[in-house]
N, C-alpha and C positions, 0 to 999 in steps of 0.2 A: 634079200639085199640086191639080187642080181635086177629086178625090175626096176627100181629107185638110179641104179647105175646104166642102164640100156636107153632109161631116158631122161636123163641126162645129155648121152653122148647123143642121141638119135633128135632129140626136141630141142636141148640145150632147156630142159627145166630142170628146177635145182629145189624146188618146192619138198619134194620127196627124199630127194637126198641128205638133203641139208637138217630134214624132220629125222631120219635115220642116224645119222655122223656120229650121235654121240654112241653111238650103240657099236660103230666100227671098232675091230680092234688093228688089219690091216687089208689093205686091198694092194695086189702087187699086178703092176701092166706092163707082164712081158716083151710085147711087140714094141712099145717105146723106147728110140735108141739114141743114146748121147755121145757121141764118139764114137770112144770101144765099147763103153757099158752098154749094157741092153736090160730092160728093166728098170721100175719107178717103184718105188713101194709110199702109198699114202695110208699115213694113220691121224687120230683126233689132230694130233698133235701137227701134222702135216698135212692139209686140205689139200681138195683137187681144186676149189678155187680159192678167190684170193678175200672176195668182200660179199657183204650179204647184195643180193641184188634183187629188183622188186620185176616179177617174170609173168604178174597177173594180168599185165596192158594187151 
């Protein structure tokens, strides 16, 4: 899972991730901070993105 996630953030391809999602159960990113909270936790149900996007151009 961690390859699928690396490029993503490094490519911005979603090709592999999006192929994986349903298999996540959770992915939590620490270093991201909203105020006081620190920490994101995405699961199926909570995407890292928002809409499918076509990344093959």
């Amino acid at each position: 899972m961690m390859w699928p996630l690396q490029r993503y953030f490094e490519r911005q391809e979603r090709r592999y991730l999006e192929m994986m999602w349903p298999k996540v159960g959770e992915i939590v990113d620490l270093d991201l901070e909203h105020g006081n909270q620190r920490g994101k936790s995405y699961a199926p149900n909570t995407p890292l993105f928002d809409s499918p996007e076509d990344d093959s151009a």
